[in-house]
N, C-alpha and C positions, 0 to 999 in steps of 0.2 A: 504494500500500500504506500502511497505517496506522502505518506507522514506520521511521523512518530506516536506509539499511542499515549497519551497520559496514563501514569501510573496511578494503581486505588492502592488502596487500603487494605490490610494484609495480602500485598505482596509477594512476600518471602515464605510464604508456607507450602515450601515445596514438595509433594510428595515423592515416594521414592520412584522415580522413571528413570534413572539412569544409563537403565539397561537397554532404553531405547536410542539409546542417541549411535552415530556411525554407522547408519546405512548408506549405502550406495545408489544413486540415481544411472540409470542407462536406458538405452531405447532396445529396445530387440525385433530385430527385422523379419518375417517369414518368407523364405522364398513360397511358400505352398503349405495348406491347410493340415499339412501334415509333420512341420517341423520343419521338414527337408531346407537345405539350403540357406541356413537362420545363422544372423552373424548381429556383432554388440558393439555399443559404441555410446558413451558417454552419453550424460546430460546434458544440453543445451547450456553452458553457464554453472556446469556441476566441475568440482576437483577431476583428474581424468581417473579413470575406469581400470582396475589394474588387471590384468591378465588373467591372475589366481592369485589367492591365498599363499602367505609362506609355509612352511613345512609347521603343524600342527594349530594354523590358524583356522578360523573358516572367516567367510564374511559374509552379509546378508545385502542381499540386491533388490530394490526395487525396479520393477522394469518397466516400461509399457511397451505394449505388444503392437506392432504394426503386419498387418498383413499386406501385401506387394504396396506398402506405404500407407494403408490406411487406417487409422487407430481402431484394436477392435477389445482393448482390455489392458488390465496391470496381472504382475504377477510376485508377489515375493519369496525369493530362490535363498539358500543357503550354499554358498560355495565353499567347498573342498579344497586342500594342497592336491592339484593333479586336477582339478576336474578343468573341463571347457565348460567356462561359464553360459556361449551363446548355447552348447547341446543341454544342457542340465534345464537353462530355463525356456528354454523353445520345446523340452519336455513335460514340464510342466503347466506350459500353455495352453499344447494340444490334451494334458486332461482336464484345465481346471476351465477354460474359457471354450464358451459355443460359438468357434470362430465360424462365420461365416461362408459360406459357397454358395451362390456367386455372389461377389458384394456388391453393396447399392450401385449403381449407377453415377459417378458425378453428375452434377446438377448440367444442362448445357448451356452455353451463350456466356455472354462475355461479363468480367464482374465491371460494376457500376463505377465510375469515378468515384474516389472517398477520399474524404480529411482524415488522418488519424490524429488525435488530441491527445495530448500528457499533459498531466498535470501533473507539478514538482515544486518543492522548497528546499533547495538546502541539501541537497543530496548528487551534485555533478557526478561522482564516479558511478554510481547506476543509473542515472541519466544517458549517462553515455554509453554504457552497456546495453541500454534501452534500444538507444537512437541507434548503437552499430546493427539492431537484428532487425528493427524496423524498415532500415535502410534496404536489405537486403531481401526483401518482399520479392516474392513473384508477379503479383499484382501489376499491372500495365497503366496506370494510369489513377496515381495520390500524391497527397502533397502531407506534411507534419507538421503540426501547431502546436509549441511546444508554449505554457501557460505555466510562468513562473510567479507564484503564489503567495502574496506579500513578504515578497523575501527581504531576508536580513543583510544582506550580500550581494555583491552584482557577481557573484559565482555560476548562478546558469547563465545570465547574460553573458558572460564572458566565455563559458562553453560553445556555447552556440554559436557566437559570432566567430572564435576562431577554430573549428573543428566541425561546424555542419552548415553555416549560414550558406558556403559558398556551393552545398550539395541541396539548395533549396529549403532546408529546414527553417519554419517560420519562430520567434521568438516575439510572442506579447505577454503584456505585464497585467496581472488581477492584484488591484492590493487590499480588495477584501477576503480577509482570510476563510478559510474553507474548501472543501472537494467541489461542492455543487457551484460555488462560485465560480471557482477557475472552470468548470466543464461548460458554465454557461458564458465564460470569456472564450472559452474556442469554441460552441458554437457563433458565436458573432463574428467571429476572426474566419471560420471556414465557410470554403467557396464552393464544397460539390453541395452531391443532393442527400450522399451517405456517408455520415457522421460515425467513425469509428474511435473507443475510446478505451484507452489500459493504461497501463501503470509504471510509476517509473520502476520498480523493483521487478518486470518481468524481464523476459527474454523470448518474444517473439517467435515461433516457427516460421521457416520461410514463407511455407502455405497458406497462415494463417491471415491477413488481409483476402486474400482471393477467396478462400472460403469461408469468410465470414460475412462477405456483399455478395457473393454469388445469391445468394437467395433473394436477397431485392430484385434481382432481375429474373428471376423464375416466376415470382408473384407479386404483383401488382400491390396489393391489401396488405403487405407485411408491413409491421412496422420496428420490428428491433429484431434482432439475432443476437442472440448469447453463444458462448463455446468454451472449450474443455481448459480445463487452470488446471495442472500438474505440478506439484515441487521441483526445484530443480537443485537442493540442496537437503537431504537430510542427516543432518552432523550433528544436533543436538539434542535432547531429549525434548525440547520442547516445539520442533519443527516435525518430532517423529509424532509424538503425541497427538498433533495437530490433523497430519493428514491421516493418522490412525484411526479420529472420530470421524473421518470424512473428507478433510480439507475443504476445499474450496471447488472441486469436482461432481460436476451431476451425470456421470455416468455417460457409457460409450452407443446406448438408441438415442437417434435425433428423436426430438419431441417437437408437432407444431400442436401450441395453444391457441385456439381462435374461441374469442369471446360468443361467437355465434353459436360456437357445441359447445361448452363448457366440459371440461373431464367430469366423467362421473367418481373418479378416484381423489377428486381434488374439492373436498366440501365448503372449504374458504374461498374457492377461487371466486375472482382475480388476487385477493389477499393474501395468497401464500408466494408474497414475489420470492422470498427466499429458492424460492424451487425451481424457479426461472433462470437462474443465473448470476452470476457478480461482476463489480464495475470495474474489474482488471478486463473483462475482456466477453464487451458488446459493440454492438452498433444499432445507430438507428437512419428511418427515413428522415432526413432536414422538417420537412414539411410537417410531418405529425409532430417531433417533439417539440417544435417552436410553435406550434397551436397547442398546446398542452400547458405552456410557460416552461419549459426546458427541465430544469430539475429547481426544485426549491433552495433556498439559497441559505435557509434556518433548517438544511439536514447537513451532513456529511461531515465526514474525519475534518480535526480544524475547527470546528463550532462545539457549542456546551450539546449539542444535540448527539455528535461521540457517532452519526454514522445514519444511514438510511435512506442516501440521495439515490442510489441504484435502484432500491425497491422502489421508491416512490416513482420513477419515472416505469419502471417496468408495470405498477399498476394502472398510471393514470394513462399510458402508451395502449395499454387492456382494456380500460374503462373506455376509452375514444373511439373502439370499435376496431381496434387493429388489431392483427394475431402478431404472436411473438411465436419464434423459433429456437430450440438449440439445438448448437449440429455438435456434435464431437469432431467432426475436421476441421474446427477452428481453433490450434493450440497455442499457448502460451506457457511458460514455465514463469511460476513464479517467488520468489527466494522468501519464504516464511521468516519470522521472526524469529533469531534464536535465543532470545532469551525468556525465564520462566516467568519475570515482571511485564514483560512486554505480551506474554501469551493471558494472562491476569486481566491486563487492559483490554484487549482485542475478545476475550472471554465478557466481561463488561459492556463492551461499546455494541456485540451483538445485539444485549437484552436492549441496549438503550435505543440501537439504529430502528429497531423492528419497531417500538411502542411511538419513536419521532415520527417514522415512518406513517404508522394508522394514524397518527396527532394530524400530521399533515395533510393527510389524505380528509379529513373528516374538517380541515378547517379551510380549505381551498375547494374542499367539493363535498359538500354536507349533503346535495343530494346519496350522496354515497353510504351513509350510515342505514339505511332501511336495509341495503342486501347484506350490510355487514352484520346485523343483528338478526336475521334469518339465516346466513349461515352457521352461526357461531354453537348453536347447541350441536349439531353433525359436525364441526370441524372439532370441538371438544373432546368427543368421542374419539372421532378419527383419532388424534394428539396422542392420548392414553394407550390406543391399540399402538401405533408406535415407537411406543417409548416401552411398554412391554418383549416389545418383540428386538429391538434393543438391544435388550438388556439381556434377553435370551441369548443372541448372538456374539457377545462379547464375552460369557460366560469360556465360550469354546476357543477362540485363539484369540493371543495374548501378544503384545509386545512389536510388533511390523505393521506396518500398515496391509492393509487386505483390500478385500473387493470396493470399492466407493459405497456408501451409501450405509456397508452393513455396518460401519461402527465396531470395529471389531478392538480397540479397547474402550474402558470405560473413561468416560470424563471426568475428571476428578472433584468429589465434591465442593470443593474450594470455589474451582471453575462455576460449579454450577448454581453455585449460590451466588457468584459473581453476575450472571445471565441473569438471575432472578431481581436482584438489585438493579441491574442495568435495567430490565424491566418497567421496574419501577421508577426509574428517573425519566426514562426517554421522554414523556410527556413534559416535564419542569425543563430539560434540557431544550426542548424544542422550542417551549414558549422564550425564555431567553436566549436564545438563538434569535428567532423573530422580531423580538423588540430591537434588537441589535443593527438587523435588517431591515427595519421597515421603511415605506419608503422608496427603497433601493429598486431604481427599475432594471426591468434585465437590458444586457451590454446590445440586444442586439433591436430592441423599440424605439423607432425611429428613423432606422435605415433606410 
């Protein structure tokens, strides 16, 4: 995420994870559904990837699995002194993942012109690890708007002017602090029609602009695409931890949500933006999120509201009648937080982003409170069935991260008292937030 989190209140109450920390991040390639032909090769942005183990070592890999390039699964492998790590975990793929024959179809026709926006304060050296993988896009046809965020320093200014200005990278200035600010300073600064938006602590796949606009040009009615957030670093206990419970990954079937079918699986919908995707790595149409009012400018990382500008546009982008998409061929690696204070806060800024979030949503569109209070007794239930099943699953493997979604360890109560707190604040956090901003018209009214 593009900014540091504020630390709460206890902290320091670390439980014992230490056995999570040093795994290994890699990709693993299949030539064919059968293993055959399967070869490995670091993480995007990860330490590099060692061969094997030394004589009585082992090591533990996280991998994600590509089928003739296409993401179709993770898998985590234990390596041996002697073993080939691409044969062991291309073993393990062919039994634990339902790889695919024959796979989807890429989308056809040509992807859309797009802006991609960063938002940054204070951080040039992953800035510019940002900017080298952005650069480096397959995509034919985008420009970069790089939104340096009431900085303290003219440090990103001076990055960009001497190391990207002259390869087109755009540099303007928001000196209202906040996420949703700066994202609503590059939409005003951007020139296409599809507005793409991530972070400065990722690392890009090359694919990932083209397959994340290809779908605007497939469907007409879309109005955002979300896609795949993978670690590309895990060294600590608390970066393991993290994509243990899940990370920031929703899983390798594209899902399209259109407000017109509602899921029958999804009893909060449009309100469960969580499930939609995160603000490292979306896009949208120009046209719908600038009729919407962009992203509220009293949410996101940077304001006392601690987070909730992604949801907030993913719901009001649903309420407007537009379907949202996520593909899994949209990747980004993203470098988690490693330390146990900073996992504390970002455990916090959840509860806080998600309750700023419905604050916001019910105070900029109150017509919206009737569905939200007819949903909420089934989305209640649904919640509990959930978190049952959970808790089932974590029971049975311990300590690596596993399949997305199953939570395969437990969150630690600490953490989860922390969500429940954040909870409780996001609503106080958002009102001042607001007062703060009132007033403030967006960057791009009046053009």
């Amino acid at each position: 995420m593009p900014y540091r989190t504020q630390k709460t209140r206890a902290a320091t109450q670390l439980p014992d994870i230490r056995h999570l920390a040093g795994v290994a991040v890699a990709e693993l390639e299949l030539g064919a559904p059968d293993g055959a032909g399967a070869w490995i090769t670091p993480a995007p942005g990860g330490p590099p990837f060692k061969d094997g183990p030394h004589e009585g070592e082992d090591q533990r890999v996280f991998a994600l699995v590509r089928l003739r390039g296409r993401p179709v699964g993770t898998v985590v492998g234990r390596i041996r002194a002697g073993d080939d790590p691409a044969s062991v975990l291309a073993g393990q793929a062919v039994d634990e993942i339902d790889l695919p024959e024959p796979l989807p179809a890429p989308l056809p026709g040509d992807a859309p012109r797009a802006t991609v926006v960063v938002a940054t304060r204070e951080r040039p050296e992953q800035l510019a690890r940002a900017l080298d993988s952005l650069l480096a896009q397959d995509h034919p046809d985008f420009e970069i708007v790089v939104v340096d965020n009431a900085p303290a320093t003219t440090a990103t200014r001076d990055l960009v002017a001497a190391g990207y200005a002259h390869r087109g990278v755009r540099h303007v200035l928001e000196p209202v602090p906040g996420l949703a600010a700066a994202h609503n300073r590059g939409i005003a600064a951007a020139e296409a029609d599809v507005l793409a938006f991530t972070d400065d602590d990722v690392i890009a796949d090359p694919h990932w602009l083209t397959a994340l606009t290809l779908p605007f040009a497939a469907d007409p009615r879309l109005g955002c695409v979300t896609g795949l957030i993978l670690p590309a670093r895990l060294n600590t206990p608390a970066q393991t931890l993290l994509e243990s419970h899940g990370g920031f990954a929703k899983g390798f079937a594209g899902r399209r949500y259109d407000p017109a079918h509602p899921p029958a699986d999804e009893p909060l919908f449009p309100f469960t933006a969580g499930r939609f995707g995160s603000g490292a790595n979306m896009a949208f149409r120009a046209g719908p999120l600038r009729a919407v009012g962009g992203f509220d400018p009293a949410t996101g990382t940077g304001t006392p509201a601690r987070g909730g500008d992604d949801l907030y546009a993913f719901v009001r982008i649903l309420a407007g009648g537009h379907p949202l998409l996520y593909t899994p061929d949209a990747i980004v690696w993203h470098h988690h937080r490693e330390r146990w204070e900073d996992l504390c806060g970002q455990a916090y800024g959840y509860g806080a982003g998600l309750t700023a979030c419905l604050t916001a949503l019910l105070v900029r569109r109150p017509a919206l409170l009737p569905a939200l209070l007819a949903r909420l007794p089934r989305g209640l239930a649904h919640a509990r069935t959930m978190t049952a099943s959970r808790a089932t699953d974590a029971a049975g493997r311990r300590g690596v991260p596993g399949e997305h979604g199953t939570y395969t360890y437990p969150w630690p109560r600490h953490l989860s008292r922390l969500e429940r707190r954040g909870l409780l604040y996001g609503p106080v956090g958002y009102v001042r937030a607001r007062l703060s901003v009132r007033g403030e018209p967006r960057p791009w009214e009046g053009r």
